[in-house]
N, C-alpha and C positions, 0 to 999 in steps of 0.2 A: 384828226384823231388817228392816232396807230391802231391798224387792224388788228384780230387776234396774232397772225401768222407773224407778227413783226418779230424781227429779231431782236427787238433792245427790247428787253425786259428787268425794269428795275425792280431793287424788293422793295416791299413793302410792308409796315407791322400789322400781321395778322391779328391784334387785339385788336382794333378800332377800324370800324370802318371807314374809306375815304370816298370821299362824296367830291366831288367837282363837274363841272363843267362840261359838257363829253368831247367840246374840244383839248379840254387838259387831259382826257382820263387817259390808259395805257390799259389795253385788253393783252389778254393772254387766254389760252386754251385752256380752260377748266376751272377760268376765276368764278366764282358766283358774285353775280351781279345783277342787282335791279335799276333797269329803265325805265323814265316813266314818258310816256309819249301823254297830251294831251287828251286821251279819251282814259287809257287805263296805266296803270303800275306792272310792270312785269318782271317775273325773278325768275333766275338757271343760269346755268352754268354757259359760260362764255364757249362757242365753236368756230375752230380756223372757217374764215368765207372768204370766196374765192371771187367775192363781189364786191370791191370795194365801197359801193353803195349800201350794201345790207353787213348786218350786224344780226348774225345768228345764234340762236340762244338756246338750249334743251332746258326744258321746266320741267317740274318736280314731277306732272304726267308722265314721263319718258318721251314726251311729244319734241319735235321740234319747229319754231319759229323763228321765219327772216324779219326782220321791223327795219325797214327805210333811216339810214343816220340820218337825214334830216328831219322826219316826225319823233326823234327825240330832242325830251327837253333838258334833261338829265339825267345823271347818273352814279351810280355808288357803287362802290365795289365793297361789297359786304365779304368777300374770304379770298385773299388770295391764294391760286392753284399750288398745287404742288407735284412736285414729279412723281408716277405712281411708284411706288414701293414693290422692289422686287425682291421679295428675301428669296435670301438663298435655298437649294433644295439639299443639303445637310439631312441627313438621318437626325430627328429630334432626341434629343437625349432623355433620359426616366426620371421622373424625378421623385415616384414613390411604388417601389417593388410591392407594397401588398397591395395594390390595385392591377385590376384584370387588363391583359396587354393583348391590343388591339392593333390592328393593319387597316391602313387607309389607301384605299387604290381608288386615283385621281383619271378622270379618265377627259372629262373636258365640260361643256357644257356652258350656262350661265352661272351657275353654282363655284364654276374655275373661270369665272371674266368679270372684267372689270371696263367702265367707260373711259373709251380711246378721247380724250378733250380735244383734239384735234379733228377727227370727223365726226364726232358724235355716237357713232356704232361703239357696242358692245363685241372685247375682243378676248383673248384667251390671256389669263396673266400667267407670266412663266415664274411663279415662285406659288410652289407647292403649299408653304408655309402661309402662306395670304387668306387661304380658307379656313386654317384652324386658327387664325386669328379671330376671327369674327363671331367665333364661340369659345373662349379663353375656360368656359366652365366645365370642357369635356377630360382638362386638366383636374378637377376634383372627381370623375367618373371613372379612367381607365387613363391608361400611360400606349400615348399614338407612339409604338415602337420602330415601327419601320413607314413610310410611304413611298408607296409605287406610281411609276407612272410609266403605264405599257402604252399610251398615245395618249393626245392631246386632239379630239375631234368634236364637233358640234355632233348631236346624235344625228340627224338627218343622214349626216354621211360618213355613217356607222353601217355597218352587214356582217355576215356570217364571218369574214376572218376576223376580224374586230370581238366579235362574242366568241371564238377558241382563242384567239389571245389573252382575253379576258376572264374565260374558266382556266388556264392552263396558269395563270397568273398566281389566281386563289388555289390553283390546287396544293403548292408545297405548303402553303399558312396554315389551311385547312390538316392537313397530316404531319403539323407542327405541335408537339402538343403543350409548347409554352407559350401560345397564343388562342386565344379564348374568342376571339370574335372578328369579323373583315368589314370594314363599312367602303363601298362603292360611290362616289361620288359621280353625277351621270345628268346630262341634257332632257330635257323632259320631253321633246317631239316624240322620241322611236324609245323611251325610257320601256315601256312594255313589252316591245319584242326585243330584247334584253334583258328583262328581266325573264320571260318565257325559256329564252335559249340558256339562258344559266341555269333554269330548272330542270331541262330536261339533259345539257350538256356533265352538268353535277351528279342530277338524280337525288339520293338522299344525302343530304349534310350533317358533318356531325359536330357543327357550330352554327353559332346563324351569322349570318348575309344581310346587311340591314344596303341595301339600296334606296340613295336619297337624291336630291334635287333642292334647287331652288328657282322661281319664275324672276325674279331680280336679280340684278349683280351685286356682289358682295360689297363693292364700294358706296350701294345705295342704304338709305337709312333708313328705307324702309324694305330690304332686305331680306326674304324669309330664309335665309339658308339659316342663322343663327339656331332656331328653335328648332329647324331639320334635323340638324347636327346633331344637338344637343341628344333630340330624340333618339336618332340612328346609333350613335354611342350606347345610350341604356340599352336598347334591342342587342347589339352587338355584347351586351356584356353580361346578355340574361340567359337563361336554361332554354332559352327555345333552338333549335336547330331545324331551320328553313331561313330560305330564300322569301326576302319581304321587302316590298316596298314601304319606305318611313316618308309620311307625308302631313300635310298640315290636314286634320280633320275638317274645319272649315276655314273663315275666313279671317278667325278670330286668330291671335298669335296668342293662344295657347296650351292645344295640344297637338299630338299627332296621332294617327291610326298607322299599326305594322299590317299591310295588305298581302294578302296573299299572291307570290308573284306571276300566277297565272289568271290571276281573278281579277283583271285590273283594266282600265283603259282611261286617256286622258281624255275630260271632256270640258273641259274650259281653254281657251289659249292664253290666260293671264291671270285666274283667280291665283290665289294661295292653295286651295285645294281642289288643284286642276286633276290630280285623280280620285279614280271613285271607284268602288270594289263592284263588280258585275255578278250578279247571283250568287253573291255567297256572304262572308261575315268576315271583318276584320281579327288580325290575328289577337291584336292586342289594341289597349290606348293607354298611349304615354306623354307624358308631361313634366315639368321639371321635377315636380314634387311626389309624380304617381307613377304608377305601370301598373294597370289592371288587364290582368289575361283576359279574355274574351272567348275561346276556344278551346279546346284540346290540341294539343301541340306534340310535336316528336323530341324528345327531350335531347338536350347536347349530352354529346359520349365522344371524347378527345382522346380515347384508345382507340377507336373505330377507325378504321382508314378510309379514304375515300379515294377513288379511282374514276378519273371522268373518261367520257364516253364524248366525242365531238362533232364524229361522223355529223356531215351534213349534207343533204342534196340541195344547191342552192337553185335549180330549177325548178320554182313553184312559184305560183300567181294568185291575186287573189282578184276577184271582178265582183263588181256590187250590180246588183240585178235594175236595171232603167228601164222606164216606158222608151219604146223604139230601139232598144239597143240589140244591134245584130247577134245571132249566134254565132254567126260565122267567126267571130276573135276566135272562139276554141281553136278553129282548125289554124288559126294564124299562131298562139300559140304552142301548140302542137308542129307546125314546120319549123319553129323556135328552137325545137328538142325540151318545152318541157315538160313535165315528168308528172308534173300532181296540179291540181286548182281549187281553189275553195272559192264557190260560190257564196256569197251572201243574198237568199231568198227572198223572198216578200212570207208575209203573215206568220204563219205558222208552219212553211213548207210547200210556198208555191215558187213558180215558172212560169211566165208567159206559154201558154201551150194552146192556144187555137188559133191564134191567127197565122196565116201562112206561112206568112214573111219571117216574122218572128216566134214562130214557134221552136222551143229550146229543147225541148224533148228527145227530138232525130239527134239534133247533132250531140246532146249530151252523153247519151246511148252509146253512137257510133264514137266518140272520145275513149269513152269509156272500153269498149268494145276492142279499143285497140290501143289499148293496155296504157291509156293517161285514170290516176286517182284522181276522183272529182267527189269532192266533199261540199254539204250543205250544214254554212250557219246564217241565224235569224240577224236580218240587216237593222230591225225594232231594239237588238242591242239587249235589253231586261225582256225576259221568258225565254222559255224552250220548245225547241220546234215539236211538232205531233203529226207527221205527214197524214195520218190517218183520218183525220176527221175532214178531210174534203176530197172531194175525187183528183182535184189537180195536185193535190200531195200525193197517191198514192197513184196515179201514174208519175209522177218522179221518182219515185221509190223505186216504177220498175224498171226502171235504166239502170240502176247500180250502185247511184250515189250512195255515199254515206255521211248521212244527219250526223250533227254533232250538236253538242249545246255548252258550246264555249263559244268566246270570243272567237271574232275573224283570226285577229293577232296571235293569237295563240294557237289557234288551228292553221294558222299559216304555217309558225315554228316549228310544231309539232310535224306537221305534213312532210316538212323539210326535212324532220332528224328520225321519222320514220322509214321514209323513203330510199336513204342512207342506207341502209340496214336490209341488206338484201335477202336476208333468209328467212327474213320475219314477213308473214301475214299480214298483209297490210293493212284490210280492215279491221281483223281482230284489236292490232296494233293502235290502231287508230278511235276504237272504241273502247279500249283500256287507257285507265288512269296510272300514265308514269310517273307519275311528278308525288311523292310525297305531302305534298297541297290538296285536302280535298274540295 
């Protein structure tokens, strides 16, 4: 049998599946095919192995399996592969002026990848056009005028230049005012502090922002970017003016919540609706056929200009509070040079504070003391700290910290783009609502 990787690859008619022999069959990198070995039947897509003994296979899990060519008894190639499709990245043309004209800025993620049939990884697809494929109905919603693409990165390894490129991106669309709405296409890992830094990088907008996602690759059929899309579009073409994450309400594929983009954090690694709003309420719920507000919103005004603000200190840290964990990192990061920390506390406002070793207290104090901001948010994620109701809360109070009752994520971003900001107060700063988001 010729392994995936062979070079001869003949065609064959994709109507009817061929079934032979596995000594006749001829793989290729991304054929779909079922094996059937003597205990079970197994289907996925064909992947180059570099074992000529094994014949590797990605199934419809996203999992992948080696199966031994000799414990096969046969085989059928149910679809032969095809070369992925890279349309071109061309400016889309209108094709109906009385619908609202919308900016798509592509920035990378799953949502922009498609599977490599060759190693089986999910990789970046370089044709821009490939995403709006997969939701052909955002053509009856609004006319994709222009798409941008200021970088192509997995969010992980995404940071503060990555998010001013990224407001500075939106800011001429925004103070365009033949453009009505920007929808973000974005990685779901770091999609939160991202969306944070465009809230505060922005400030108030005077269109909305609809930042979306998908946990599949768009070449899977089971897919969530479609109804993402779909979503992000409507947001993107309605009266609200903020900054929101568009995501699938649950797991069902059919609606989505517009989240507030400071009120947010991912807490699934694969559901559909890997985010969830943290102490607050969704802006909106939309759906092919709905969009019911949910809140009071800051209405769109496309006379309004907007002027960002990017300033950032990127020396900031955040540390999650563990049994045994030394206090001493402070002073390690503090020889670091850096500048601010958010603590994430236990309960409702604690510290480690009597045991010797690890008591956090002294050195939080002395950080503090010597001019690093060290803020406290609740590591419990849902509720808000109350330092007061226990004595180890309110001896942490008296070091200097300051409580907050946001996300870490947010209070990290935040920390950053207050810190920036050198003539500003810092705690005032920091216990003021920037963000247009309540």
């Amino acid at each position: 049998m010729k392994k995936p990787n062979s070079p001869s690859q003949p065609t064959t008619d994709n109507r009817q599946p061929t079934t032979a022999k596995l000594s006749k069959i001829i793989l290729t990198p991304g054929d779909l095919v079922k094996l059937q070995t003597k205990s079970k039947s197994w289907e996925g897509h064909a992947l180059e192995s570099h074992d000529p003994e094994i014949i590797l296979l990605k199934l419809k899990s996203g999992y992948n399996i080696g199966i031994r060519e000799n414990e096969i008894l046969d085989a059928t190639i149910l679809e032969k592969s095809s070369s992925p499709s890279h349309a071109d990245n061309r400016q889309p043309t209108t094709d109906n002026r009385q619908l609202p004209q919308v900016v798509i800025v592509i920035t990378g993620g799953t949502i922009s990848s498609r599977l490599d049939p060759k190693s089986g990884a999910v990789i970046s697809t370089e044709g821009a056009q490939d995403i709006l494929n997969i939701a052909p109905e955002i053509k009856k919603i609004c006319n994709i005028i222009k798409i941008e693409k200021p970088f192509l990165k997995f969010s992980e390894d995404m940071s503060f230049p990555d998010w001013k490129i990224l407001a500075e991106t939106c800011e001429p669309h925004l103070n365009d005012p033949n453009i009505d709405g920007i929808i973000i296409t974005h990685g779901t890992d770091f999609l939160h502090y991202t969306s944070a830094a465009l809230a505060f990088f922005i400030g108030k907008p005077n269109k909305p922002i609809a930042l979306t996602y998908s946990q599949r690759s768009i070449d899977r059929a089971s897919t969530d970017a479609a109804l993402n899309l779909i979503c992000a579009a409507k947001y993107a073409t309605s009266d609200i003016a903020e900054i929101a994450l568009i995501g699938h309400k649950n797991t069902d594929d059919e609606s989505c919540l517009a989240m507030p983009a400071t009120k947010i954090r991912k807490m699934h690694t694969s559901k559909r609706d890997a985010f969830k709003i943290i102490n607050s309420e969704p802006i909106a719920e939309i759906s092919e056929d709905k969009f019911e507000i949910k809140k009071e919103f800051n209405a769109k005004d496309k006379k309004r200009k907007v002027k960002i603000d990017t300033k950032f200190q990127d020396k900031v840290a955040s540390i999650k509070i563990t049994p045994g964990l030394d206090p001493a990192i402070l002073e390690f990061y503090k020889q670091q040079g850096y500048k601010g920390i958010v603590l994430e506390v236990t309960g409702i406002g604690q510290v480690p504070g009597k045991d010797a070793k690890f008591n956090w207290l002294p050195k939080i104090k002395k950080a503090i003391d010597n001019g690093m901001i060290i803020c406290a948010t609740p590591q419990t994620i849902y509720g808000t700290l109350n330092p007061n109701v226990y004595s180890a809360g309110r001896d942490l109070q008296k070091t200097g910290i300051i409580f907050l009752n946001e996300t870490t994520e947010t209070a990290l971003i935040k920390l950053g783009y207050v810190l920036a900001h050198k003539q500003w107060n810092k705690k005032e700063k920091m216990l003021e609502n920037l963000t247009p988001n309540p």
